[in-house]
C-alpha positions as CSV (number, residue, x, y, z in Angstrom):
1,X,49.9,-201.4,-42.1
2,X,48.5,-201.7,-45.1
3,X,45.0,-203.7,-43.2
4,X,44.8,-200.9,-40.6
5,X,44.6,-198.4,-43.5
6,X,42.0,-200.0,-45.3
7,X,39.9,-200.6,-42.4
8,X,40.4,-196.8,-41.8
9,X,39.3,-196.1,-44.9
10,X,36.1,-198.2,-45.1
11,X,35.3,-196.7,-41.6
12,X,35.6,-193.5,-43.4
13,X,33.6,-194.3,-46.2
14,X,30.7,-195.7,-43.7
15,X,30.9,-192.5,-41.8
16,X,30.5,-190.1,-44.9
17,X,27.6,-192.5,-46.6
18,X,25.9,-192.3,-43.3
19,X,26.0,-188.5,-43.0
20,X,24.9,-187.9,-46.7
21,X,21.8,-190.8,-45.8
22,X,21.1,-189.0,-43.1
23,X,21.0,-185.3,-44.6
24,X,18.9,-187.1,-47.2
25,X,16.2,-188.0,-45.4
26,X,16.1,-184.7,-43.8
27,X,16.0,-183.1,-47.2
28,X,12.9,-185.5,-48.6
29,X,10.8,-185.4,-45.8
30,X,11.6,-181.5,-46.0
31,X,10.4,-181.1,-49.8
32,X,7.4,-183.5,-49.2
33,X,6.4,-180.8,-46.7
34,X,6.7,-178.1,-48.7
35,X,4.8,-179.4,-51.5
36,X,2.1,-180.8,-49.2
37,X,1.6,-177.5,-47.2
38,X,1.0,-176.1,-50.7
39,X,-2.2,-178.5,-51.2
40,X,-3.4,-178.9,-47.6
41,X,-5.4,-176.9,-45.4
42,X,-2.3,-176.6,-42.9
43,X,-0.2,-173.8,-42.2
44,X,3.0,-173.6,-40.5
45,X,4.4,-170.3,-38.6
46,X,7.9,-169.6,-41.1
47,X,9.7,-169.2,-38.0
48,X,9.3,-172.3,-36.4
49,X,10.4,-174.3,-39.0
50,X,13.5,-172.2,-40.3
51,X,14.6,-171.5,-36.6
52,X,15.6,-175.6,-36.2
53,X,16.3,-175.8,-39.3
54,X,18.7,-172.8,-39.7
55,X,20.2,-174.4,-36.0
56,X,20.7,-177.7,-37.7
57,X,22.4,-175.8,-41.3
58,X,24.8,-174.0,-38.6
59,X,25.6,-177.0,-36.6
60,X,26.2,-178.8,-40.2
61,X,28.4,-176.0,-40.9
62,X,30.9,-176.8,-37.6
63,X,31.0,-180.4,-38.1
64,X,32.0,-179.6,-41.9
65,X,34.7,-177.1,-40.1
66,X,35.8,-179.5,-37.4
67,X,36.1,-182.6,-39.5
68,X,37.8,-181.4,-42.4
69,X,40.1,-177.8,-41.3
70,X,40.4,-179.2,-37.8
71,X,40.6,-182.8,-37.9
72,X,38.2,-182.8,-34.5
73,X,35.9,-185.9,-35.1
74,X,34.5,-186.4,-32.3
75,X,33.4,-182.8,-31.7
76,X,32.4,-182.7,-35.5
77,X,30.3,-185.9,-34.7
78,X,28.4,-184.4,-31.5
79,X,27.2,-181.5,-33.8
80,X,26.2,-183.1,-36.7
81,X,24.2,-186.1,-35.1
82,X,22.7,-183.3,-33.2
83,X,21.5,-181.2,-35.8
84,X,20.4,-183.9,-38.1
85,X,18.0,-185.0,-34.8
86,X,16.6,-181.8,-34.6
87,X,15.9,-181.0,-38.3
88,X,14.5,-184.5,-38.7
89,X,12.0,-183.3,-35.7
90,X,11.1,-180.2,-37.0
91,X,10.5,-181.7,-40.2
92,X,8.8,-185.2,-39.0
93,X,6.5,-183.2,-36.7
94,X,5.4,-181.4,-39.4
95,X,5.1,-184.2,-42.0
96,X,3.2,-186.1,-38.9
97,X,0.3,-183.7,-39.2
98,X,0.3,-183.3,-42.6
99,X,-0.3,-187.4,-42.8
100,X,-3.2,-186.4,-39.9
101,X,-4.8,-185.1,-42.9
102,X,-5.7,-187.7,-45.1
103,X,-8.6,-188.7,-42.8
104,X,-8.3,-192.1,-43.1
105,X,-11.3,-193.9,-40.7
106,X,-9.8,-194.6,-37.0
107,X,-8.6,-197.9,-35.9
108,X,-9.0,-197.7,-32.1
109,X,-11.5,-200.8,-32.0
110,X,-9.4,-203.1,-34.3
111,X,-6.2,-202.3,-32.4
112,X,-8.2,-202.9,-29.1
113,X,-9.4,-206.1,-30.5
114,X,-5.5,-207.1,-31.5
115,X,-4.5,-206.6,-27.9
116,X,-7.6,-208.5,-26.6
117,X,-6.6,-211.7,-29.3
118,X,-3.2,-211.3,-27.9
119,X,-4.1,-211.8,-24.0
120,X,-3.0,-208.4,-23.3
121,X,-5.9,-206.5,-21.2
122,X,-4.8,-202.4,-20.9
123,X,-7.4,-201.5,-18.1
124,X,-5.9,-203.9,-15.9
125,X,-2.2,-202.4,-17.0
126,X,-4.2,-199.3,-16.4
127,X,-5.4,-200.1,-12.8
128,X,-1.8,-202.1,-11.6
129,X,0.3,-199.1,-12.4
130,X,-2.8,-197.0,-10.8
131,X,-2.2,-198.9,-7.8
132,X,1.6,-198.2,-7.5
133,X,2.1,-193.9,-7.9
134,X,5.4,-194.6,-7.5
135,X,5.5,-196.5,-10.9
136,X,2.8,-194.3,-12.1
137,X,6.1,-191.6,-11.5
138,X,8.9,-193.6,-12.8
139,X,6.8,-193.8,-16.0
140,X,6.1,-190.3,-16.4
141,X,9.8,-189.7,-15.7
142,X,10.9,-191.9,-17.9
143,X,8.0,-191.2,-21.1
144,X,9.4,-187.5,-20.8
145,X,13.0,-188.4,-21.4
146,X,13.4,-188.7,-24.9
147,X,15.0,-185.4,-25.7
148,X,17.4,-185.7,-22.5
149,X,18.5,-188.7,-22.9
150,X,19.1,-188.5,-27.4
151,X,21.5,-185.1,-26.4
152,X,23.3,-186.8,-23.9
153,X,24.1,-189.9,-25.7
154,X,25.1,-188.0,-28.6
155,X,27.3,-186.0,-26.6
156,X,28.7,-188.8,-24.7
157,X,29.2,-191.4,-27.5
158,X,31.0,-188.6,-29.9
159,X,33.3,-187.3,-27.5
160,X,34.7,-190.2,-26.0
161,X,35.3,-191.6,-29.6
162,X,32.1,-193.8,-30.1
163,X,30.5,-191.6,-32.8
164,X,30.0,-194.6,-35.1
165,X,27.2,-195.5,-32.5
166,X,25.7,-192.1,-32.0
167,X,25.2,-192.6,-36.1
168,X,23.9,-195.1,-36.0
169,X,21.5,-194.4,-33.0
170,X,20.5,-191.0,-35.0
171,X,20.0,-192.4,-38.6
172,X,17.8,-195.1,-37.1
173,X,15.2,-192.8,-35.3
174,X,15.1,-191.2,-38.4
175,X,14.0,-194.4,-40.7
176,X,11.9,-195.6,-38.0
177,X,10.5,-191.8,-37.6
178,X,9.9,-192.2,-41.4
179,X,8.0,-195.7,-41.5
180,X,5.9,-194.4,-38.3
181,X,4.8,-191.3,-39.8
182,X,3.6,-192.8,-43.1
183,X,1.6,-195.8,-41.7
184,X,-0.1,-193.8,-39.0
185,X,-1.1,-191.8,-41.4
186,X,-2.9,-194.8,-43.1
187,X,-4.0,-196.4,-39.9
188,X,-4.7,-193.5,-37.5
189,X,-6.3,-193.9,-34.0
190,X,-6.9,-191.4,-30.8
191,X,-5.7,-193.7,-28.7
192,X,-6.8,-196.1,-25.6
193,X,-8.0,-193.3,-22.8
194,X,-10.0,-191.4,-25.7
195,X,-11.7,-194.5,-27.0
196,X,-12.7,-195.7,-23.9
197,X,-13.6,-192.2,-22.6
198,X,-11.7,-191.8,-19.6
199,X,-11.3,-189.4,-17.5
200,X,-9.0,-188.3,-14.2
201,X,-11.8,-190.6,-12.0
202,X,-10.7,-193.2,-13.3
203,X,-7.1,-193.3,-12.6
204,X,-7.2,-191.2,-9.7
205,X,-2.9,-191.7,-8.5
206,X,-1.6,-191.4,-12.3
207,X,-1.2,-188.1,-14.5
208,X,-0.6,-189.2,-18.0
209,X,2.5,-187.4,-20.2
210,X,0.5,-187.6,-23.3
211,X,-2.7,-188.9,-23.1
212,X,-4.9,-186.4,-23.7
213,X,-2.6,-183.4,-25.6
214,X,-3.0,-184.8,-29.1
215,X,-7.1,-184.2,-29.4
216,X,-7.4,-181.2,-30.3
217,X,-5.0,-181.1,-33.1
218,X,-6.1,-185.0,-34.1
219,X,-10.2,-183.3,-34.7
220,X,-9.1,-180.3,-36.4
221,X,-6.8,-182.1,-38.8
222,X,-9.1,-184.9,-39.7
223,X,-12.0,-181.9,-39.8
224,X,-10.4,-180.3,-42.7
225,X,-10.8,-176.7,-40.9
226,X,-7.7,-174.6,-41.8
227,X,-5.1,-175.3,-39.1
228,X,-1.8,-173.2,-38.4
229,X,0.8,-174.9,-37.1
230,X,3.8,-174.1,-34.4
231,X,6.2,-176.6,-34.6
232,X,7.8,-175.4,-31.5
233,X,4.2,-176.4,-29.8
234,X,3.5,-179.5,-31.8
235,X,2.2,-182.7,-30.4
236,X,3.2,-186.3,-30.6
237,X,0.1,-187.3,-32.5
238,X,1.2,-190.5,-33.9
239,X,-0.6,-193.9,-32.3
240,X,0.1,-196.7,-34.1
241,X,2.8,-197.7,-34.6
242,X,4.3,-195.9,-31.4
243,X,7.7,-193.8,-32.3
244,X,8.1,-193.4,-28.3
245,X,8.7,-197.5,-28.0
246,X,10.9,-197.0,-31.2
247,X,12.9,-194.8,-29.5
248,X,13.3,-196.1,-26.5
249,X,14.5,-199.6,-28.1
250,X,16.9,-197.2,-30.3
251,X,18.3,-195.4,-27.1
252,X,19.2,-198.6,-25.5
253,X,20.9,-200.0,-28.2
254,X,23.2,-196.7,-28.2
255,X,24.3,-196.6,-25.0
256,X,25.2,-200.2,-25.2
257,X,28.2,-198.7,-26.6
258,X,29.4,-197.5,-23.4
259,X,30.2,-199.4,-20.3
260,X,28.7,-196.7,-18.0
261,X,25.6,-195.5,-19.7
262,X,24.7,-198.8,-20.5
263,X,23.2,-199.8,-17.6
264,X,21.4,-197.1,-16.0
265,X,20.1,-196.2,-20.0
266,X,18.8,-199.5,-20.4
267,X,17.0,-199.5,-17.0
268,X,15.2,-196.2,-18.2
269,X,14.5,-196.9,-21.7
270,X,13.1,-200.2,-20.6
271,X,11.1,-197.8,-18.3
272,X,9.8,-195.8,-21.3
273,X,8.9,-198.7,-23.1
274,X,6.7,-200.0,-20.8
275,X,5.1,-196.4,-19.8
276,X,4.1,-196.3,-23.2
277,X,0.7,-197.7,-23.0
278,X,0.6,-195.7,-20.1
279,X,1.8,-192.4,-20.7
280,X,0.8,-192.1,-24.1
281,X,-2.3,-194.2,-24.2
282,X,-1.3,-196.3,-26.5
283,X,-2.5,-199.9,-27.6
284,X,-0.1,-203.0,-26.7
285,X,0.3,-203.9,-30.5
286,X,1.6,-199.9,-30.9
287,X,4.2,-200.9,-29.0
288,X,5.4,-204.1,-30.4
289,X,4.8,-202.7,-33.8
290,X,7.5,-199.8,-33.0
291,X,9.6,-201.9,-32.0
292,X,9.7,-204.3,-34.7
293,X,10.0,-201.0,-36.9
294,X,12.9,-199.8,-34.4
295,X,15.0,-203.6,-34.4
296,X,14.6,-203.3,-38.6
297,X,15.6,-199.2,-38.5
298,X,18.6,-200.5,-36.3
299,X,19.4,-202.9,-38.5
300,X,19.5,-201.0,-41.9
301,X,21.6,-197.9,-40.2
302,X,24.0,-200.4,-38.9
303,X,25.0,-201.6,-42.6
304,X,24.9,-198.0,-43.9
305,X,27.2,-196.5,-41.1
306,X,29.7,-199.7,-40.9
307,X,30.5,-201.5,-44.4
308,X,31.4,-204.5,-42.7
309,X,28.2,-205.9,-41.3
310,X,26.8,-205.8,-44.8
311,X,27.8,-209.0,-45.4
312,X,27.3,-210.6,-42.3
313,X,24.5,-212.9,-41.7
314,X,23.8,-212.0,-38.1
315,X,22.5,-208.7,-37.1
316,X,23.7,-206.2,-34.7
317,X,21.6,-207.6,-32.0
318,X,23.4,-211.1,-31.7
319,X,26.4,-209.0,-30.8
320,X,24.3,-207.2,-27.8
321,X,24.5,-210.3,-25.4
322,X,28.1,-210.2,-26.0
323,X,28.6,-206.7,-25.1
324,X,26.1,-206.7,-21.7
325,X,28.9,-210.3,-21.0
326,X,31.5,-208.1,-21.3
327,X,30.6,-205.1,-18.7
């Protein structure tokens, strides 16, 4: 009894570090913004920030309720996870455009040249999933998923008593949303079809989530001109390293913790991944890049959220083979 209590209790201690990492992150990347917006030529419309933020305080405020009056984990779980994903949003779009800013010089040639020393040629990716609409469709499906898929896992893993891996799941978009942000902001790029110039001709059967939507914003930023900013309207502007792969990886790794979204969620995040250089015109090495960022993110929320696999010397991934065996 004694063994079962302690475990209990480390669980609980996991849990409770988590959410305070979690909230933490939310809060820096919150303050870094505010002091930013004071020195940069950006704006951002009060209400677009405070409305998910003041969503995310109230959604705080029920887990609090649940957890501690109630003793209703699981449904204290679903509304924390979910309001730390969509303050971290709010407040990682916003940080996103304020790294836009700097003005760094592009990268689009060297990052064209690491795909070409790589083998990887992304006009012929470009003209096979032309060739195919059908895949052209699955990829657009599956690219515009994200937000979707992150409620229903959370949903679905908290209520039916996983909520350990919705925490983990949510704490690791938000690291990996961290590290993407900064280095793009150091290594920016416009992506593939805007380097190359490409237009509709030339991928006459396909019509790209994301490849063009970024531009304006990306010009303005890097101009300098005074820019006001609707997070409700924002753009994923981020190329390399790509947060969509990052997700996707992220994604599929949570709903490995359920026998009956495992499957079909690997299938589509797998989906995402590959639309990526697709659907978002990015450049292979964007992709691998977020997902080494994504494996490292899943990593370091895994020994925050569960004490345990601190001290082991495999990573959460060895144990994936295991689970995918079992189901």
């Amino acid at each position: 009894m004694r063994g079962i209590a302690m475990i209990g209790s480390a669980d609980e201690l996991g849990a409770a570090r988590g959410r305070r990492v979690a909230w933490s992150i939310v809060l820096f990347v919150l303050l870094i913004d505010l002091a930013w917006l004071g020195f940069s030529s950006v704006s951002v419309l009060p209400l677009s920030l405070l409305g998910p933020l003041s969503a995310a305080g109230a959604l705080a405020l029920g887990a609090w309720f649940y957890r501690t009056r109630r003793g209703e984990v699981r449904l204290a779980d679903a509304l924390e996870t979910a309001g730390q994903t969509i303050a971290f949003m709010a407040v990682g779009a916003l940080l996103s455009y304020l790294m836009a800013t700097l003005g760094f010089p592009l990268q689009d040639a060297a990052f064209q040249a690491a795909d070409r020393s790589l083998g990887l040629d992304w006009l012929a990716y470009l003209k096979a999933v032309d060739a195919r609409p059908w895949l052209g469709a699955l990829f657009s499906f599956a690219y515009a998923s994200f937000i979707p898929q992150v409620l229903l896992l959370i949903m679905v893993l908290s209520f039916t008593g996983r909520g350990e891996a919705a925490r983990i799941m949510v704490l690791a978009m938000m690291i990996s949303g961290v590290v993407t942000i900064v280095i793009s902001g150091f290594v920016p790029a416009m992506a593939m079809f805007v380097h190359l110039g490409l237009g509709p001709a030339d991928y006459p059967n396909l019509s790209p989530a994301a490849s063009f939507v970024h531009v304006a914003d990306m010009q303005a930023l890097r101009a300098g001109a005074p820019f006001t900013l609707d997070l409700g309207r924002a753009e994923g502007i981020i190329t390399f390293p790509s947060y969509h792969a990052a997700l996707g990886l992220l994604m599929l790794l949570g709903a490995c913790a359920h026998r009956w979204l495992r499957w079909p969620f690997i299938g589509l995040n797998l989906a995402m991944i590959a639309a990526t250089p697709i659907d978002g015109g990015h450049y292979f090495v964007d992709v691998l890049a977020g997902l080494v960022i994504a494996s490292a993110a899943y990593v370091a929320a895994r020994r925050i959220v569960v004490p345990q696999s601190a001290g082991r010397s495999a990573t959460a991934f060895a144990e994936a083979p295991k689970i995918l065996a079992k189901s």
